[in-house]
N, C-alpha and C positions, 0 to 999 in steps of 0.2 A: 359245524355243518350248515351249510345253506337250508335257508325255512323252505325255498321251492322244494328240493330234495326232499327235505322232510313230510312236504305236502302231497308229494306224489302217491295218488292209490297205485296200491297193487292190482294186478292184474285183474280180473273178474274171471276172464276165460280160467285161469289158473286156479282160480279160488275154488271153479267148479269139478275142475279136473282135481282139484287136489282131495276132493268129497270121494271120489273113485279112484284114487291110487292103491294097485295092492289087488281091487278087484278085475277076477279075469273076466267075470261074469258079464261086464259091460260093453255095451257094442258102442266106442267112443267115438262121436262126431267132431270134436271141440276144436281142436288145431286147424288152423288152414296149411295141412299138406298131404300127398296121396301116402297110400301107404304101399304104394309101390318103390322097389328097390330101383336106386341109378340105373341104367344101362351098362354092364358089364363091360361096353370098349371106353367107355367115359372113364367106369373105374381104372381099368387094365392101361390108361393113360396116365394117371397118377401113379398107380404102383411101378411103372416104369421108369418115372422121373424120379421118386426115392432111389429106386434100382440103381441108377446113374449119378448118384449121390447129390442129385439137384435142391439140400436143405438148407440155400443162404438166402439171404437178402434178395430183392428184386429191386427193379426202379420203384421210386414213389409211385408213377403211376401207371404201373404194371411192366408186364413185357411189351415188349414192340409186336414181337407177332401175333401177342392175344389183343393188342389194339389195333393193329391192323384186322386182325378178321372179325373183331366187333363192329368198326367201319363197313368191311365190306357186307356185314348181314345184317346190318342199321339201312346203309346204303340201299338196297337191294329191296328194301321197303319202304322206303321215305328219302331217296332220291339224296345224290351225292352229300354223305356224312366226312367230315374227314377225319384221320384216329390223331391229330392234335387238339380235336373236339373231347376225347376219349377219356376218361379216368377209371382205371379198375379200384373195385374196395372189396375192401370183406364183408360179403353181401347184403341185398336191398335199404338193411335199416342203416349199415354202415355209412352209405351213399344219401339218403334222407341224412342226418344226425351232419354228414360234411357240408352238404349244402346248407342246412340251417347255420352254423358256425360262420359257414363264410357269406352270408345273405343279411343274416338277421344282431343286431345291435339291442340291446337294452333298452325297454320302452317301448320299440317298435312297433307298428302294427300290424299283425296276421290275420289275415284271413281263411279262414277254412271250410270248404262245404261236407259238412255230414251227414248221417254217420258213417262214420270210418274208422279205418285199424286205429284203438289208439294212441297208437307213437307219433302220429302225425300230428296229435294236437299237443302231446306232452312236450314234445320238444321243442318247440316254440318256446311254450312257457320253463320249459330247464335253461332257456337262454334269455330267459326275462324278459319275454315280449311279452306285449300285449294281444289275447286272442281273444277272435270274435268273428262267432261261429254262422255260417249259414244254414239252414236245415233244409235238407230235399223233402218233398212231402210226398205222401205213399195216396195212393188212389186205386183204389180195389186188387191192392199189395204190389202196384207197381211203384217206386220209385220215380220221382221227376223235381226238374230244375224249375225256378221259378225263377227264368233271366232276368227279369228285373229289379227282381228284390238282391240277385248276385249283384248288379252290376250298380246298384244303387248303396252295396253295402260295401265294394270297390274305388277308393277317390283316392285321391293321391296323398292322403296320408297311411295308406297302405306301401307294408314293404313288401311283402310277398304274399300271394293267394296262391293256396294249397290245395289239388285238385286231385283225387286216384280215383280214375277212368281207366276198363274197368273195374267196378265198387266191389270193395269190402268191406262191409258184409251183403251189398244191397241188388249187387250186378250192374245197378245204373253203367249208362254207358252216355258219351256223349256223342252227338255227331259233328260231322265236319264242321256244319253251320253254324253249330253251337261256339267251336273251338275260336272261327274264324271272328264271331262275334265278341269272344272275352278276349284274345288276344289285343284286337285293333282295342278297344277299351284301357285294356290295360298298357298299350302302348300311350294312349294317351294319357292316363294315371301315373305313368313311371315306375309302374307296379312291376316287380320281379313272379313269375310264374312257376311253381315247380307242382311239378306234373308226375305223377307217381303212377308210371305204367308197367309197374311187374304183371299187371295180367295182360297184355295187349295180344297175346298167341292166342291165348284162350277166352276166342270169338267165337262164336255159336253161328252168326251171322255169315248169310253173302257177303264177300269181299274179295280181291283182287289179288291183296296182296298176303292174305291171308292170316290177316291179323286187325285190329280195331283201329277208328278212328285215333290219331296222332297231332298232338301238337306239332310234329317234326314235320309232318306235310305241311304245313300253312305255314309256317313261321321262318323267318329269315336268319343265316347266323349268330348275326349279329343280336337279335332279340333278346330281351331279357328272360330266357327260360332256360330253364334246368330240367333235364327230363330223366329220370331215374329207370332203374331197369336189372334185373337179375338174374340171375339162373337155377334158382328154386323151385319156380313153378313148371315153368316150359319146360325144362327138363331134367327133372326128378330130383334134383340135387340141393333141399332144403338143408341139409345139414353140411355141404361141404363151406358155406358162408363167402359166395363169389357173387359181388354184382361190380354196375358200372355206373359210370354218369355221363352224359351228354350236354356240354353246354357252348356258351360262346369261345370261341378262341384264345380273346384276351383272358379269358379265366383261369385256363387250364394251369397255366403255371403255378397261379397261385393255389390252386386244390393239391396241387403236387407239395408244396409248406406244411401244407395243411397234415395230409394224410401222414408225411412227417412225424407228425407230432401227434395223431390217434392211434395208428395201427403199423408207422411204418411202410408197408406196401403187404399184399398181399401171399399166400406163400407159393411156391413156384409150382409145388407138385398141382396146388389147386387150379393156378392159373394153366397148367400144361391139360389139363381136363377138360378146360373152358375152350381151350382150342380147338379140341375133338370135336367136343359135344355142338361147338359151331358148323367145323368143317361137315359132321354129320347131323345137322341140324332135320333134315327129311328123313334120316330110319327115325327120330323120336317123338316130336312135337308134333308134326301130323295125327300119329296113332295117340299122342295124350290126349289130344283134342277131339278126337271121333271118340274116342272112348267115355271122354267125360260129358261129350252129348249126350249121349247114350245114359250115362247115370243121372244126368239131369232133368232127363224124362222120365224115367224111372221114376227118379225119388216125387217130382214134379206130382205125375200122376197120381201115385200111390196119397199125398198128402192133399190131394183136390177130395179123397173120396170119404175125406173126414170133413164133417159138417159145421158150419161156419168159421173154415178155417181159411186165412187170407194169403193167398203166395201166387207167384210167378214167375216163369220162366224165365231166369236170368239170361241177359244177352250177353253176356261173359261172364269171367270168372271161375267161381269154383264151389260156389255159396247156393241154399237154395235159405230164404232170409222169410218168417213166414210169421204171420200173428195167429194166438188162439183165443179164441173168444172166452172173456174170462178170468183170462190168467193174465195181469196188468203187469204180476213182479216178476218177471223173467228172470233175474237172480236167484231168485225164490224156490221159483219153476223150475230154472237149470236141476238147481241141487235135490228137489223132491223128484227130478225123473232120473237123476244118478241114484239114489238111493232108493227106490221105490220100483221103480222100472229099469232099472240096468241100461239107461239113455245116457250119452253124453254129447249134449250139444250145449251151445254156446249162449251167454245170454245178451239181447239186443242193446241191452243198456251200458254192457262193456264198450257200445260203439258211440252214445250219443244221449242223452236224455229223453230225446224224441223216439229214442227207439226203445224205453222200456213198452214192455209186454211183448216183445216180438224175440223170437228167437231164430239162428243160423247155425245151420249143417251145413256140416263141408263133406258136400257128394264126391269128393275123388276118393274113389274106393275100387280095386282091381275085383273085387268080387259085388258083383252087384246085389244079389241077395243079401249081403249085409245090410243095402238100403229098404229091401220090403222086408225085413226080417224090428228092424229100427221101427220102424212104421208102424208093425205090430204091435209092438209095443208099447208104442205113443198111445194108439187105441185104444189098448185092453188097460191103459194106468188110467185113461180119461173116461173110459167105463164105468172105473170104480167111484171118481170124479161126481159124478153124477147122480150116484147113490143117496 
């Protein structure tokens, strides 16, 4: 067996969930996904395609029609995409994991700004690169870029810098000016960019087009960027495992080798869902997204009125990402408010080193008093705390 594999930690998030399996008593935050069920016509699209006996093979890189209407609702937000651009996988990390395969070489050097999910740093190094981390730094719980320190840790013996805009766990978001700046940079580096935008819907913010600052606005096709993307978040479908990739033209074919040789292509009924859920992309991402403003403020709130505690309103995502004064080992922390207070949140140091003592709830939640009910909680354990 490979010493990397070997080397790999287990999860953290899991370590802490796996302290409250079995308990029903716990109100669990730990996962990034809602615990809202698909939309019933997304589902009732799959159970159709079974119906119709549609259980072979697909092209490597998907259907034509579900690449075509990924074009057109890429298009439709960041200006003519074309679906020979396209690759469907089996969802978000499938599509990260194919582009590092086909970007990154042994030895290589990565770039990555953190903290973030982390599969984004593990897989680099599962392909024997060499990483080397940027850290956002938090300023009275806000998350920010320090572009000079990114773009000074950027040279051209970088093979690819690894961005997820909006952050997980942190909401960081970037803006256009930011984007406009690492790109021309790393056009001059010869740096490959892969941009890790499964939360782009899930924008809090004014915008246009109703989704976050994109790589895909500024950058030319030809550019060296990979833009990642899925259908977990935006619309409800965490478990059905459907995402895509977006990159230069000449690429595509070879991701089509690729996917080959990890997963085959996608399955059909999945991919017949993804069609739906695009062509009705307005009955569901709209109402995800007012709704999960809505618990973001909620949760937001309720966690300002605990004293010396650090957070803010994230400008995407799905996270409210928050320090407590005190409690440095967020691991530690996780597991004494699973077992002590029937909490289950996430610890910050799953995402980063810089993020021990800070922890992340994931506010999508179809009942909102689950989040002031959570909060309570946090409270009356940090009560005893103090004792």
């Amino acid at each position: 067996m490979r010493q990397v594999i070997q080397n790999l930690e287990e999860s953290r998030i899991r370590e802490v969930a796996n302290a409250g399996m079995g308990r029903s008593d716990v109100l669990a935050f730990w996962f990034g996904e809602s615990d809202e069920v698909t939309p019933d016509f997304i589902r009732q699209a799959a159970i159709e395609s079974l119906q119709r006996g549609e259980t072979f093979y697909s092209h490597n890189l998907g259907l034509p029609e579900l690449r075509e209407e990924i074009a057109s609702y890429m298009s439709a937000r960041h200006g003519a995409i074309d679906a020979g651009r396209i690759a469907v996988t089996s969802g978000g990390v499938n599509a990260l994991m194919l582009a590092m395969q086909q970007l990154v070489d042994a030895g290589d050097e990565v770039v990555a700004i953190t903290p973030v999910w982390p599969n984004l740093t593990a897989q680099p190094v599962i392909m024997g690169a060499q990483l080397k981390c940027v850290p956002l730094t938090p300023i009275d719980g806000v998350w920010t870029l320090d572009m000079n320190r990114l773009l000074a840790a950027v040279t051209r013996a970088t093979k690819v810098l690894i961005l997820n805009a909006p952050n997980n766990p942190t909401g960081w978001t970037l803006t256009r000016l930011e984007q406009q700046c690492i790109l021309e940079h790393c056009r001059k580096t010869g740096t490959w960019i892969l941009a890790d935008e499964v939360y782009e819907r899930l924008y809090f913010e004014p915008s246009a087009n109703a989704c976050a600052p994109s790589f895909l606005d500024v950058a030319l096709p030809a550019d060296r960027l990979v833009v990642v993307h899925s259908f977990s978040k935006s619309f409800l479908m965490t478990g059905w495992r459907l995402g895509w990739l977006v990159m230069p033209p000449g690429m595509t074919r070879h991701m089509g080798k690729l996917i080959e040789f990890n997963t085959s292509c996608a399955s059909v009924f999945t991919q017949r869902a993804g069609v739906v859920a695009l062509q009705r992309t307005d009955e569901v991402t709209p109402q995800v997204v007012a709704h999960l403003k809505l618990c973001r403020d909620t949760l937001v709130s309720q966690l300002h009125t605990i004293q010396g505690l650090q957070v803010s309103a994230a400008r995407g995502g799905m996270y409210a990402f928050f320090r407590l004064p005190g409690f440095d080992d967020s691991l530690g922390t996780a597991k004494r408010l699973v077992i002590e207070a029937g909490l289950g949140l996430a610890p910050g140091e799953a995402f980063a080193p810089e993020a021990r003592g800070w922890l992340r709830w994931c506010f999508a939640s179809k009942d909102q008093q689950r989040l002031v009910q959570g909060v309570a909680r946090l409270k009356a354990w940090l009560s005893t705390q103090a004792l």
